[in-house]
C-alpha positions, 0 to 999 in steps of 0.5 A: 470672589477670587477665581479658581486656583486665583485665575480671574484674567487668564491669558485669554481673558477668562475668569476660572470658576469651581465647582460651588459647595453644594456640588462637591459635597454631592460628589464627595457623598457619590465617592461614598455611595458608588466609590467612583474616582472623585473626578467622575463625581465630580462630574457627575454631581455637577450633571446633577445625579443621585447618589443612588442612581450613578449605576443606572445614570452611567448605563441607561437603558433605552426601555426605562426612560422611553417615554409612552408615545401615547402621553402626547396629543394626537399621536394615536390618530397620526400613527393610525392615518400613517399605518392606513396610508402605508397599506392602502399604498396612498400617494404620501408626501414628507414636507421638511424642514431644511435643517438636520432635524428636518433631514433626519425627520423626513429620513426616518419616515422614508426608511420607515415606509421603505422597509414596507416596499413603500416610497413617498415623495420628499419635498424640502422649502427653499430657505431663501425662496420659500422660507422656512415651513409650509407655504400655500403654493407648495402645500397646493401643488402637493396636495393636487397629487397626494393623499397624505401631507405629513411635515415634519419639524413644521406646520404647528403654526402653519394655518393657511399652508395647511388649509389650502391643502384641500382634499387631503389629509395632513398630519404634523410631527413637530416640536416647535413652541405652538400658539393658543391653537393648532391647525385643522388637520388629523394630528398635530403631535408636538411636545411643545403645544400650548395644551401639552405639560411640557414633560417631553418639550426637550425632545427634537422633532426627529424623536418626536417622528420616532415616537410616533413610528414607535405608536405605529409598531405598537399598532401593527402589532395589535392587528397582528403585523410585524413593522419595520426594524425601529432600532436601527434608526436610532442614528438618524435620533442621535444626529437630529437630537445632537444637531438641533441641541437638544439638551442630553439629559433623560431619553434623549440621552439614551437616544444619543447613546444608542444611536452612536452604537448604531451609527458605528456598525456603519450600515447607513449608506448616507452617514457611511459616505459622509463619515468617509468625506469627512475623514471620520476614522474613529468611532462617532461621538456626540461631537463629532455630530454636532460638528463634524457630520451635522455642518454638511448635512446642513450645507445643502439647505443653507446654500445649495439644494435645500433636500440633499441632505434628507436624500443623502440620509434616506439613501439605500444605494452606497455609489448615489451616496458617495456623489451627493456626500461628496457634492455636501462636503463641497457646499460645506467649504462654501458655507465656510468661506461664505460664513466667514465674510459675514462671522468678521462683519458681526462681530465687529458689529456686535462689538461697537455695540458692546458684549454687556446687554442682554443680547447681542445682535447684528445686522447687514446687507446682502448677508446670505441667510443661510449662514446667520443663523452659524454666525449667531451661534459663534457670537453666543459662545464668545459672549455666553448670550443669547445672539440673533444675526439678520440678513437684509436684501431690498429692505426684507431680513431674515435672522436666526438667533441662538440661546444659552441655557436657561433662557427661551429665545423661541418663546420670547421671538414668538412674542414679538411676532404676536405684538406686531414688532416683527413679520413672523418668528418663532422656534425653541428654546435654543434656536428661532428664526425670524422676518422684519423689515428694516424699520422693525429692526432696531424697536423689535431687538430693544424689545427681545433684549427686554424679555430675554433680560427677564429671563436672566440673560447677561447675567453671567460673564461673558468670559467665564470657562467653567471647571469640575476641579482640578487633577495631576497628570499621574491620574490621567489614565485612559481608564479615567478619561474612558469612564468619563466618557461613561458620563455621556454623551455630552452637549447641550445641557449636559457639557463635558468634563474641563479640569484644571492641572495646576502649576505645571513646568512645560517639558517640551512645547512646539508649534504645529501646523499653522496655528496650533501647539503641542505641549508635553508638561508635568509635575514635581513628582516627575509625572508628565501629559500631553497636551495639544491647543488648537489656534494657539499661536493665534492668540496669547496662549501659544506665545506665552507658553513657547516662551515660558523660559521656566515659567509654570503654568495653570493649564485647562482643558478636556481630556481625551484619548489620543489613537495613534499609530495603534497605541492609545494615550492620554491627552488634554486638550488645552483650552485655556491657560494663566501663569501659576505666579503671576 
């Protein structure tokens, strides 16, 4: 099968693929129903929308797709043990994951309690000491003081740890895949046990933590008491949703959609410092999320103080905000350096090993386990497999693995641990963690290559960039590129608009910076775009274009708009290029 516009090798190597039949004859019936532009269709058809939903898909209402707290095991009696804990001013402890999702979990409970003049200690493992989840020493030493243990984005297969919390109450807010049985405790509430439908198991732990202080409100109200502001935590949901990978489809999206809205009144201390650091200048997207605020937040747990994030998020004082926001961008340029070492001895790893399994993988000495898991993440992007990256020292390792859509790398690891091929793992489906030894090592990846094969993992191209059809730069408009934007927000399991501009001339074209390139090109009828490819000049593309010598050119890529100077301009973001007549 050819590839779109002909494109089966472009200049970076990858096949163009169309939208299939089935979707374009959706998105010709959503032009006909809603009378869209056939791009937004397109789009949209491909998100999979009903002709006769598009108004309510383009405008969700949080109310309509806000699921009832109550459809989850366990999160009546969780609310209630919260609520008495809160009026009997009991000493409450937020064990937490290290991750974003774990930050903004712990963070929504500390806002929660401090909105009713309450505190609460926040306690966070050590990645490398400690690990990831409860372990017994900290649960121990927790317990000895507190009245209330309530773990966030853990604890769902944390039997000991939360059996040697003697005397004192736990309750698990959590949405990884659990086992035959749960912890003996008050509550575990997780969308993702082995007695739950699964309805919800899309959800991240800090929405999980929102439903439950949803189920709180609803409580508080029954007895006649007015709770804390809910709405207003939905940027703490966005982030954690957006960060974790989540995928934006149902409540989740409304989560992400109205969390953006909150998080540009700019109102939280700790995001407002980490906006400002990071030089964020316009209003939040998803992207910047997942790629932007996300990576710095993480930066404290991945090699540096593992709750500063969590500080950073739950804290009301702008001044202590700006010194811990500045300490996490500062860890977050070590973590690239770091990253980097380890990314460029993966990936020639990984590439010895070949890009056609099932899996990739990779595993080295004294690689800091606080970066495998972005490593991994990089390897699953430029292979479109599922990736998993281990870290050894004397002997023990410590991996994280990343997935594409469709395939449950958290419940295929969690089978390794059950068969006694690794020391412990488990996760989602689109992350998961991991512990085996050396000898482990090589049975217990042939293995997971086994069942994520099961899964249909590799059978796609490694190279593919994905296209919802093709557009002339007349009908770039900002209006366009803004009702697009409708359509979101976009990420995991719901990617953002690529289109395609066929056989362009290249107007005007010039390298900038170190790497990358500014391209202005057009059409026969004298209509023209601009463009911008980052890292061009690094690969084929800039050099084929800055030579063009009257060459014309398929160009693909994301539109976005482009602020500058007080005016407002389309622009495509260049991801791939290949000559129009090769």
């Amino acid at each position: 099968m050819r590839g779109f516009l002909g494109v089966e090798a472009s200049l970076s190597g990858r096949c163009w693929v169309g939208p299939e039949v089935e979707i374009q004859r959706q998105a010709e019936a959503i032009v006909q129903t809603s009378h869209v532009p056939l791009s937004l269709a397109q789009v949209l058809a491909r998100l999979g929308v009903d002709p006769h939903e598009v108004g309510e898909y383009l405008s969700p209402k949080l109310r309509d797709l806000m699921p009832n707290p109550r459809s989850l095991r366990d999160m009546e009696a969780a609310a209630s043990r919260v609520i008495a804990a809160a009026k009997a001013r009991e000493k409450i402890a937020v064990f937490a994951d290290y991750d974003v999702d774990g930050g903004t979990s712990a963070a929504l409970l500390l806002d929660w309690f401090a909105q009713q003049g309450h505190s609460a200690t926040l306690y966070v493992p050590d990645r490398i000491d400690e690990g990831y989840g409860p372990n017994v020493p900290a649960m121990q030493q927790l317990a000895e003081s507190h009245d209330l243990i309530i773990c966030v984005d853990c604890g769902t297969l944390s039997f000991e740890p939360i059996a040697a919390a003697k005397d004192t109450d736990v309750v698990v807010l959590d949405h990884h895949l659990g086992g035959e049985t749960v912890p003996d405790c008050v509550a575990v509430v997780n969308p993702n046990r082995q007695d739950e439908d699964g309805e919800l198991g899309h959800l991240c732990a800090a929405a999980v933590v929102f439903l439950m202080l949803v189920e709180a409100g609803r409580q508080l109200r029954e007895a006649g008491v007015a709770g804390p502001d809910l709405m207003g935590m939905l940027d703490l949901v966005a982030l954690g949703t957006v960060a974790d990978v989540a995928p934006l489809r149902g409540v989740n999206r409304a989560f992400v959609q109205q969390g953006l809205k909150i998080m540009s009144r700019r109102a939280r201390p700790g995001l407002v410092a980490l906006s400002d650091v990071a030089r964020l200048d316009t209003a939040p997207q998803a992207y910047h999320l997942g790629y932007v605020l996300g990576p710095r937040i993480n930066a404290g747990g991945r090699i540096g103080q593992a709750d500063l994030g969590a500080r950073l998020l739950a804290c009301a004082n702008p001044v202590e905000a700006e010194a811990m926001a500045e300490r996490l961008d500062q860890l977050n340029k070590e973590r690239r350096e770091i990253e980097e070492n380890v990314r460029a001895a993966a990936l020639a790893q990984a590439e010895e090993r070949g890009f056609d399994a099932p899996l990739v993988w990779a595993a080295g000495e004294g690689w800091h386990p606080g970066v495998v898991g972005i490593v991994a993440s990089r390897l699953k992007e430029l292979t479109n497999r599922p990736a998993v990256v281990i870290g050894f020292e004397d002997g023990a390792g410590k991996g994280s693995g990343r997935s594409v859509n469709g395939v449950d790398l958290g419940a295929s690891i969690q089978k390794l641990a059950a068969n006694g091929l690794i020391e412990k793992g488990g996760g989602h489906r689109m992350a998961a963690g991991l512990s085996l030894t050396r000898d482990q090592l090589e049975p217990a990846m042939e293995r997971l290559g086994e069942l994520l094969a099961q899964q249909g993992a590799g059978q796609g191209g490694a190279a593919d960039l994905r296209l919802d059809g093709v557009l002339m730069p007349g009908a770039a408009q900002v209006a366009l590129i803004e009702q697009m934007q409708q359509a979101g927000p976009f990420g995991a399991g719901a990617s953002g608009p690529r289109f395609a501009f066929a056989d362009m001339r290249i107007a005007f074209c010039k390298p900038v910076g170190t790497s990358h390139l500014k391209v202005t090109f057009g059409d026969e009828m004298g209509n023209r775009l601009d463009g911008i490819c980052f890292g061009a000049m690094d690969g084929p593309i800039g050099p084929a274009i800055v030579g063009h010598s009257g060459k014309r050119f398929h160009l693909a890529g994301r539109l976005e708009v482009n602020e500058w100077g007080g005016r407002r301009n389309p622009q495509l973001q260049i991801e791939d290029a290949a000559p129009s007549d090769p």
